[in-house]
KESEDO-184200 format. One line per field, with one value per residue (C-alpha): residue number from 0; residue in one letter; x, y, z. Coordinates in Angstrom, 2 decimals, always signed. Layout:
<rs>
guvo: (NUM|...);
lumdren: (A|...);
c1: (X|...);
c2: (Y|...);
c3: (Z|...);
</rs>
This chain:
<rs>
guvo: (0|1|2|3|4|5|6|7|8|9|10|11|12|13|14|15|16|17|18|19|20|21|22|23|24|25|26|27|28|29|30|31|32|33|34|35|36|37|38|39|40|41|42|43|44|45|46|47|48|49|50|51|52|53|54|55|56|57|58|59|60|61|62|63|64|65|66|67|68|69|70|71|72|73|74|75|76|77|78|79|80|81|82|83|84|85|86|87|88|89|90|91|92|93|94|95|96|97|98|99|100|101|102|103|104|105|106|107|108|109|110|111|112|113|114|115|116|117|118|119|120|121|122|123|124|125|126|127|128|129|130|131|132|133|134|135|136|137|138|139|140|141|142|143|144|145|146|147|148|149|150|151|152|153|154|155|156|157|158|159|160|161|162|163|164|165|166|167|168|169|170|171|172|173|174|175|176|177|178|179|180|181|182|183|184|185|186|187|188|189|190|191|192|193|194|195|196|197|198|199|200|201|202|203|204|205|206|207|208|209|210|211|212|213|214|215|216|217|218|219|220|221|222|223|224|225|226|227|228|229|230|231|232|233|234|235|236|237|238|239|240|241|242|243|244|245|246|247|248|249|250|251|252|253|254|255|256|257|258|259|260|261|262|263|264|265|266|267|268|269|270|271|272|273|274|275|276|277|278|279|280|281|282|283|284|285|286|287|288|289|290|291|292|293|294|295|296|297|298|299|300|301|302|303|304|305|306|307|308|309|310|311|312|313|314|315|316|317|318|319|320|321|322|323|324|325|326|327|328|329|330|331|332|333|334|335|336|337|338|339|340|341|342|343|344|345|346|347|348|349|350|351|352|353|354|355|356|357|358|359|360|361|362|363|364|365|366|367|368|369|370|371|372|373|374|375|376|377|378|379|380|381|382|383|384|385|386|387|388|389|390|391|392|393|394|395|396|397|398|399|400|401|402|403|404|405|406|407|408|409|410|411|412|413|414|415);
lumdren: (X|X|X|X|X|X|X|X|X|X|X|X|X|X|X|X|X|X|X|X|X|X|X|X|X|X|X|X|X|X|X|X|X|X|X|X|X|X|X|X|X|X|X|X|X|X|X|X|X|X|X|X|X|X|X|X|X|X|X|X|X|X|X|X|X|X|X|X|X|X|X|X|X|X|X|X|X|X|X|X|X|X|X|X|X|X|X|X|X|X|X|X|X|X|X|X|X|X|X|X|X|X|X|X|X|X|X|X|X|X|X|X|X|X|X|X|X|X|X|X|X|X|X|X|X|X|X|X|X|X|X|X|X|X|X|X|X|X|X|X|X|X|X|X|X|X|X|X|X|X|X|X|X|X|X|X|X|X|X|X|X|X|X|X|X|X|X|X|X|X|X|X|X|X|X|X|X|X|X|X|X|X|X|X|X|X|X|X|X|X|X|X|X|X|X|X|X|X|X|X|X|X|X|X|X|X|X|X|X|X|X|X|X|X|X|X|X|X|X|X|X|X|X|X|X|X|X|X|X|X|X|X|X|X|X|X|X|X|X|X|X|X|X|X|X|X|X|X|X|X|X|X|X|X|X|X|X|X|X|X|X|X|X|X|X|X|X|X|X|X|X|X|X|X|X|X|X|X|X|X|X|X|X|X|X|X|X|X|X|X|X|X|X|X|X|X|X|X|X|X|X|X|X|X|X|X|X|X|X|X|X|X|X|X|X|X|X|X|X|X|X|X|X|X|X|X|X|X|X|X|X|X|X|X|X|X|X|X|X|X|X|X|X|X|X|X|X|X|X|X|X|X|X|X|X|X|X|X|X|X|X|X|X|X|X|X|X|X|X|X|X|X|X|X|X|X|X|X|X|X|X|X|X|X|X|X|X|X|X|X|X|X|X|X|X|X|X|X|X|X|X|X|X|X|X|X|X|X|X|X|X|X|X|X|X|X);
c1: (+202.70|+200.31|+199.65|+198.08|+195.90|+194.64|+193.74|+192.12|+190.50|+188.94|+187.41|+186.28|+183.86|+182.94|+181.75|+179.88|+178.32|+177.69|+176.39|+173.40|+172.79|+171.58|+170.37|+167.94|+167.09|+166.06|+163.71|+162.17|+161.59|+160.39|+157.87|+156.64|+156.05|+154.59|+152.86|+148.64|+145.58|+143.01|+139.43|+136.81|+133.82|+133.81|+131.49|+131.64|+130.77|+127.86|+124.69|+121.55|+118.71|+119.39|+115.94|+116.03|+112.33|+111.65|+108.63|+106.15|+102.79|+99.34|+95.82|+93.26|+90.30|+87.71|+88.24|+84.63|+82.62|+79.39|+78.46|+74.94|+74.34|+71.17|+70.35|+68.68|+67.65|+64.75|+64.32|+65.23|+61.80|+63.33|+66.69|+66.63|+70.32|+72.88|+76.50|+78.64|+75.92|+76.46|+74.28|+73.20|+72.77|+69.46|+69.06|+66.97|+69.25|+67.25|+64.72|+64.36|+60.48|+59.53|+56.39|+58.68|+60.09|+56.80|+55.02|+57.62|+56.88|+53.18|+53.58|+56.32|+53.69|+51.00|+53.04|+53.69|+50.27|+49.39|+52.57|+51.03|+47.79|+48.99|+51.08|+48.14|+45.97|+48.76|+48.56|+44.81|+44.53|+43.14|+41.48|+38.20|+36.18|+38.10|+38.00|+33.90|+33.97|+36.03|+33.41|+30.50|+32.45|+33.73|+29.42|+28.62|+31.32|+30.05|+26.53|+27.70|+29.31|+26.46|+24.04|+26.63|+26.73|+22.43|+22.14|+25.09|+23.41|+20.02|+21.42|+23.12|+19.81|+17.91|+21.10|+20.45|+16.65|+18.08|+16.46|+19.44|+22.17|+26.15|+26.78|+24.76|+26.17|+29.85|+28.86|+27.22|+30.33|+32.14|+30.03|+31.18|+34.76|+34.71|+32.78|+35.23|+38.21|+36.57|+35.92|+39.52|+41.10|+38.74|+40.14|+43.85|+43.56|+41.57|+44.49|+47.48|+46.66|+49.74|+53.23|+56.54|+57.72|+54.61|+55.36|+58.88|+57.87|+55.40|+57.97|+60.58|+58.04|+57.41|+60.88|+61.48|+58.92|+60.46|+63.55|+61.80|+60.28|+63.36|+64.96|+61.82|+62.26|+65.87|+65.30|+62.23|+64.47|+67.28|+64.84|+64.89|+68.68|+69.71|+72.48|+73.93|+76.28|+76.89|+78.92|+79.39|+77.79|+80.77|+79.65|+75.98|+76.44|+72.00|+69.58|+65.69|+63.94|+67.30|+66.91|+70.14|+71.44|+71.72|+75.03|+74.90|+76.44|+73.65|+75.17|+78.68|+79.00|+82.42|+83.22|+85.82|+87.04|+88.44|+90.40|+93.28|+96.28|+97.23|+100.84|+102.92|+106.55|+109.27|+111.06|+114.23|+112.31|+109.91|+112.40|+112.45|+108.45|+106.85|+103.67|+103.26|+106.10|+105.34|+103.94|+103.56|+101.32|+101.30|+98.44|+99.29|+95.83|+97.03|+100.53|+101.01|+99.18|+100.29|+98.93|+99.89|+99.30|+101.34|+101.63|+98.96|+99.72|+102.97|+103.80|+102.67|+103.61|+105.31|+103.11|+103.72|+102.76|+103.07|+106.55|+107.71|+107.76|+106.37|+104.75|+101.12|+101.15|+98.12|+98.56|+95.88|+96.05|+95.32|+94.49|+92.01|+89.38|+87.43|+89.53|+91.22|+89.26|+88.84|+90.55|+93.09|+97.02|+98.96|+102.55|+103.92|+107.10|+107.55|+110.05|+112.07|+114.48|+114.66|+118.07|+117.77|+121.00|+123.84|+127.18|+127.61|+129.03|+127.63|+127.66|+130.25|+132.46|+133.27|+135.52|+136.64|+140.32|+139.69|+136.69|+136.23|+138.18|+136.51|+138.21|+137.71|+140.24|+140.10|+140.88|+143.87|+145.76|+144.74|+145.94|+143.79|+144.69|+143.40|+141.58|+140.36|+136.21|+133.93|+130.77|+126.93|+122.90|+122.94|+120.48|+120.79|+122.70|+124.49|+125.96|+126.52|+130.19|+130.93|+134.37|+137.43|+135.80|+133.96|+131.45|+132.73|+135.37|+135.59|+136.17|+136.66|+133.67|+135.20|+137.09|+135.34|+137.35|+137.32|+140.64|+142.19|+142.39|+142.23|+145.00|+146.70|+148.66|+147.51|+146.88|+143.41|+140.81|+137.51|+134.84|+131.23);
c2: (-114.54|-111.70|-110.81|-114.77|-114.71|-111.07|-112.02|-115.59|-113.69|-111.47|-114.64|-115.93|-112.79|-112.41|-116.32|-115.60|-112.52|-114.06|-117.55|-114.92|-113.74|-117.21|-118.19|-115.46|-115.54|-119.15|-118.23|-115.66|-117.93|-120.43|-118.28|-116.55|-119.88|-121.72|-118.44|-119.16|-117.91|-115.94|-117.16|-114.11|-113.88|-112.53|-111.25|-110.13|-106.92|-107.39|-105.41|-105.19|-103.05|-100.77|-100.06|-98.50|-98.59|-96.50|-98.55|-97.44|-98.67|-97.38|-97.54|-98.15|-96.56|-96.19|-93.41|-92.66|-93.13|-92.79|-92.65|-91.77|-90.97|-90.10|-86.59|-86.87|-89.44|-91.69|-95.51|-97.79|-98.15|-101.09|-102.30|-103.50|-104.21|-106.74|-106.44|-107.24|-106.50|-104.70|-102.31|-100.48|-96.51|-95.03|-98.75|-98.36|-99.20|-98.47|-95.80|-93.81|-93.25|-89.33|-89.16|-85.99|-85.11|-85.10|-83.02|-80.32|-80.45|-79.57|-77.15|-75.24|-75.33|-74.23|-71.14|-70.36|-70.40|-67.52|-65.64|-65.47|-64.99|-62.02|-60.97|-60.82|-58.81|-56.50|-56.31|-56.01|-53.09|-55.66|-59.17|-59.41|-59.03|-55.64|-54.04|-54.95|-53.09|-50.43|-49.71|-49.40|-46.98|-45.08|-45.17|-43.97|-40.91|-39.87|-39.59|-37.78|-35.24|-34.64|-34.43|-31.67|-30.24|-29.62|-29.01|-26.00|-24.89|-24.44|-22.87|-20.31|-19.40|-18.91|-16.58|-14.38|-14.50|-13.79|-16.60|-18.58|-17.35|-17.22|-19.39|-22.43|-21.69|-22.37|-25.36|-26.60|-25.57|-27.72|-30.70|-30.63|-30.72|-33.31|-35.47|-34.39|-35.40|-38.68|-39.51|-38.15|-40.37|-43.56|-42.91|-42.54|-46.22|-48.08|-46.79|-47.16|-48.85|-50.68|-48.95|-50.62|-51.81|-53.91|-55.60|-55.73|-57.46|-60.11|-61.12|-61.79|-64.24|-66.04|-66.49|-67.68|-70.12|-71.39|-71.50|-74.54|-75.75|-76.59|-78.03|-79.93|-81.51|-82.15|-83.92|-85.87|-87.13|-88.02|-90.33|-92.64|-93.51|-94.23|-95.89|-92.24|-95.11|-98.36|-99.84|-102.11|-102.06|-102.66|-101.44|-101.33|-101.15|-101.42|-103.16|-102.28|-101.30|-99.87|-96.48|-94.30|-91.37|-87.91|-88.01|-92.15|-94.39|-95.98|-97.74|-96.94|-97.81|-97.85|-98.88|-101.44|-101.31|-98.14|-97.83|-95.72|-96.04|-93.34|-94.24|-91.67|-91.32|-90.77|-86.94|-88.20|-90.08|-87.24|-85.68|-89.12|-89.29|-88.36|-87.91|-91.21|-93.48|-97.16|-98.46|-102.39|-103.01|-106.00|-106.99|-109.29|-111.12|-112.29|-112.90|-114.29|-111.51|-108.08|-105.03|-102.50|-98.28|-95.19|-92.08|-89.47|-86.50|-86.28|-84.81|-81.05|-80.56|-82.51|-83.95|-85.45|-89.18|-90.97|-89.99|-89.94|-87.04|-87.93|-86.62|-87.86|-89.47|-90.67|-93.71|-94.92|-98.45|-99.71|-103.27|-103.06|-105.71|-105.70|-107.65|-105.33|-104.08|-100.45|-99.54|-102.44|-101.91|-102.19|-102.21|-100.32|-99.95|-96.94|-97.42|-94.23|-94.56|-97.30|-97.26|-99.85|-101.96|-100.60|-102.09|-103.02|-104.44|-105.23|-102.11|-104.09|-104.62|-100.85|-98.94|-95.10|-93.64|-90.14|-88.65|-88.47|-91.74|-94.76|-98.35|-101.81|-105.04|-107.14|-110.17|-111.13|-114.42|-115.40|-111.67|-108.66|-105.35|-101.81|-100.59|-97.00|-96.86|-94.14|-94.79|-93.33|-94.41|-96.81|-98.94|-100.83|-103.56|-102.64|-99.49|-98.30|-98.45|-95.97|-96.37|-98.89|-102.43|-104.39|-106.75|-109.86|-108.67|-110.41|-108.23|-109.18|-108.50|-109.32|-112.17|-114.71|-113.97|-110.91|-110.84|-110.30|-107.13|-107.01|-105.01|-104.89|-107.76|-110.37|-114.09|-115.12|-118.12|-117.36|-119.32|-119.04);
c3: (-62.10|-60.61|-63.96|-65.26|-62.23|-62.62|-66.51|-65.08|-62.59|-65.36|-67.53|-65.15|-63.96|-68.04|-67.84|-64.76|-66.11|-69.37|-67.55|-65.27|-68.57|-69.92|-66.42|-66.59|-69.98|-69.85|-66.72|-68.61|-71.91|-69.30|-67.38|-70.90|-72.66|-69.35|-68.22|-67.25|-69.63|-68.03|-68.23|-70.03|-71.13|-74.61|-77.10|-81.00|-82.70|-84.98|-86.38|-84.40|-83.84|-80.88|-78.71|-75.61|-73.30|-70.13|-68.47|-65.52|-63.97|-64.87|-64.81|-67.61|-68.35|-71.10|-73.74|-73.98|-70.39|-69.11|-65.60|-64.01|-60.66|-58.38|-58.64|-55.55|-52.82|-53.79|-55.30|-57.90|-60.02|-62.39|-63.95|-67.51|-67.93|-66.41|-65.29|-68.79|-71.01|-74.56|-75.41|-78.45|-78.18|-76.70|-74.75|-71.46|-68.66|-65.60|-64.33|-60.69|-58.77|-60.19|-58.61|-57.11|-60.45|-61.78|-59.44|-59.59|-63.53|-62.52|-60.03|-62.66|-65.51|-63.26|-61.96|-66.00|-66.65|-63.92|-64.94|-68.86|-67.42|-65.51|-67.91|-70.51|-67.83|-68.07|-71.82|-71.66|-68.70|-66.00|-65.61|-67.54|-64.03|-63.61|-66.76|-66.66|-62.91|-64.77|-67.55|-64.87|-63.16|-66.39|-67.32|-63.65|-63.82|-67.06|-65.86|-63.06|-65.33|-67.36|-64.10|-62.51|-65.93|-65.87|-62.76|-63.15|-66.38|-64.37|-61.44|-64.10|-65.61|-62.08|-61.06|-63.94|-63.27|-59.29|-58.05|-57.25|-55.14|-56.36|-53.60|-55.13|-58.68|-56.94|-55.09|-58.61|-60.12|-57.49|-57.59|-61.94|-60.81|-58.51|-60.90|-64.01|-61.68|-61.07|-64.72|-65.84|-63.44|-64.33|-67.82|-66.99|-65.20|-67.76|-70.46|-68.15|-65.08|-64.56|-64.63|-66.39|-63.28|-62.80|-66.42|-65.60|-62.33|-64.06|-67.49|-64.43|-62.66|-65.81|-67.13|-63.17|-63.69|-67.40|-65.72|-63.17|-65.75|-67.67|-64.52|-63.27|-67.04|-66.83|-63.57|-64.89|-67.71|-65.58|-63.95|-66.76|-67.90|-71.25|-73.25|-74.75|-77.19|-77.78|-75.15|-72.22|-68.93|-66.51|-63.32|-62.06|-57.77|-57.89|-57.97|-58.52|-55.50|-53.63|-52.18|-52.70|-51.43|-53.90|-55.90|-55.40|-59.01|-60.41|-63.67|-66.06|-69.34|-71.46|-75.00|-73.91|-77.17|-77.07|-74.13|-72.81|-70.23|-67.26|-66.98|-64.46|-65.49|-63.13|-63.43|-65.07|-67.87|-68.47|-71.46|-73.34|-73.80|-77.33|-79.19|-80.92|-79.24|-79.64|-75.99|-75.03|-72.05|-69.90|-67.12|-64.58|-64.71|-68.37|-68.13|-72.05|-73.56|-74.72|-76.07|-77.89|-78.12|-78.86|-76.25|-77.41|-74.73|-72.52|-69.32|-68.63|-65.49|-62.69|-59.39|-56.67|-56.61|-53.21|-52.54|-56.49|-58.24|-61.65|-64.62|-65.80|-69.46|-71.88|-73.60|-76.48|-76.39|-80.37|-79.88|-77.02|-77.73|-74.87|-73.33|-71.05|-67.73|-66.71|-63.42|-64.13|-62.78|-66.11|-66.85|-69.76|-71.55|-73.72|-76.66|-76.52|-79.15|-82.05|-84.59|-86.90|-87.69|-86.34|-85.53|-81.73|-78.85|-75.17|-72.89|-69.82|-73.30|-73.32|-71.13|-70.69|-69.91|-68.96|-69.51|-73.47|-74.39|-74.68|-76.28|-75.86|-75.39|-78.86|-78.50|-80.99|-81.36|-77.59|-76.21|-75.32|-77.24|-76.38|-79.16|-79.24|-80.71|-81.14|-79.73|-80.87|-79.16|-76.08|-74.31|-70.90|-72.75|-76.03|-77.54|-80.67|-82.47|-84.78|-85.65|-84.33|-85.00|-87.95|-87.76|-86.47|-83.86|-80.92|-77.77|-73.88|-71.64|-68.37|-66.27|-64.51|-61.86|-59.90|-59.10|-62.55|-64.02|-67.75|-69.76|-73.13|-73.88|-70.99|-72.39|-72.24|-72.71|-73.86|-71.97|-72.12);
</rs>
């Protein structure tokens, strides 16, 4: 009898066991069939051109600029030109008073003229009034020689006749020396009167006085301001009959259709800039338009700017058609790297395990499945897939809510 109820006793645990079994199979069926899809964004793999830009502020100004200023205080005689006017080369744009200018021509030409006249003096042995004086003393001396030399001779013959004494032969004799000194040193200044310090002295005064001259000139010209190319007049603070101040703008004058940017480039975006990188440029003022240029010098050195440390960059803008202002605040984007139709994905599709492996959830029959990729270039929203998907793929981006966590194998509804 014990031994029927121990083997009932023993089914019955088997169909218990084997009725949990079913029990929680059919739960798990239930849950796995019935289980929720998670809402993603998605996105596919496909070829595109991969750009990436690096973009600053700047300030334009004219390639070629001309800019005249008072050279020293005085008037506005007359202004021929107007603010926005083209002008051809050598065009008269306005002219200063040089009543001064002038006179200090005059008195610089006058002091040149007394230099060469001294200088010629120099040349000649003496002004024309001196070297007259000089011949009547030269004729004077020699007379005096040949008197001393008779009246010697005569006293000489009386001695030997002893009717002159030796002391008037000496004082005779004296009286010829004196008078030969005289004549030999009237001689020795008519040939070389003036030593080479006094020429040295004069040829410094005159090329003092050229020196003025030229300057006086210079000054004189500066007076009268011309168009030194064709351009536009795009700032003239004057106006005729002004008085200004030495160093004072008087006119500037750009071709405004040749015009370059000063863009200044943060540190970390120095090592991206190149000689000849495509640049678009934007201006606030004109909102719809856009211009175009290429970098044409890069960062040297690095400067402080405000409280950025940045490097200063020159950017030739190609399409300038007078259009764009000097001293306008620009915006610029610099095209730092350009691959041409490559396979891709958005940037928030990729993710990284480690620090070397990167993969991506494809999305496959309504499930997400890691998939290992090789990745190349990048921009702020795409990168580059080497290897792991095709063209066409579709791959998750992320939930659209934050409190799912994507991984392999989770069921999912792509929404837009």
């Amino acid at each position: 009898m014990s031994e029927q109820a121990s083997v009932n006793g023993g089914k019955i645990a088997v169909r218990i066991l084997i009725v949990a079994v079913v029990v929680a199979a059919l739960v798990f069926g239930i849950r796995y069939f019935t289980r929720s899809e998670v809402e993603i964004r998605a996105a596919k793999a496909s070829y595109v051109d991969l750009i990436s830009n690096t973009s600053t502020t700047g300030k334009v100004e004219p390639t070629q600029n001309f800019q005249a200023h008072a050279q020293e205080p005085g008037s506005v005689q007359a202004v021929y030109v107007h603010n926005g006017q083209q002008v051809a080369s050598g065009t008269l744009l306005l002219k200063m008073s040089s009543a001064t200018a002038e006179s200090r021509v005059e008195t610089a030409r006058s002091a040149i003229a007394q230099a060469q006249a001294a200088q010629a003096d120099l040349h000649n042995g003496g002004s024309k009034d001196e070297r007259i004086a000089i011949l009547g003393d030269l004729d004077r001396a020699k007379l005096q020689v040949q008197q001393s030399q008779k009246d010697l001779a005569a006293l000489q013959a009386l001695q030997a006749r002893g009717a002159a004494s030796t002391s008037e032969v000496a004082a005779a004799q004296s009286r010829l020396s004196t008078a030969q000194s005289s004549l030999n040193s009237l001689q020795q200044r008519s040939t070389s009167r003036y030593s080479s310090t006094d020429q040295q002295r004069v040829q410094a005064q005159l090329n003092d006085s050229r020196a003025s001259l030229g300057a006086a000139e210079q000054q004189l010209s500066q007076a009268i301001v011309r168009a030194p190319f064709a351009g536009t007049v795009y700032s003239l603070p004057v106006k005729a009959y002004d008085f200004v101040g030495a160093g004072e703008e008087l006119i500037q004058l750009a071709d405004l259709n040749h015009m370059q940017v000063r863009a200044y480039f943060d540190e970390p975006e120095i090592g991206k800039l190149k000689v000849d990188q495509q640049v678009t440029i934007k201006w606030d003022a004109r909102p719809s338009q856009l211009w175009h240029g290429h970098i044409v010098r890069t960062p040297t050195t690095v400067i402080t700017y405000g409280t950025r440390n940045v490097g200063e960059c020159l950017i030739s803008v190609d399409d300038a058609t007078g259009d764009l202002l000097p001293n306008t605040n620009v915006n610029v984007s610099v095209t730092t790297q350009e691959v041409n139709h490559v396979l891709s994905v958005p940037r928030e599709a990729l993710r990284t395990q480690g620090s070397s492996t990167n993969f991506v959830y494809l999305i496959q029959k309504g499930q997400l499945v890691k998939r290992t990729v090789e990745i190349g270039n990048f921009n702020l929203l795409n990168v580059q897939i080497l290897s792991g998907l095709k063209d066409g793929d579709t791959v998750a981006l992320n939930p659209t809510s934050s409190s799912v966590d994507l991984k392999e194998g989770l069921p999912i509804k792509v929404v837009q």
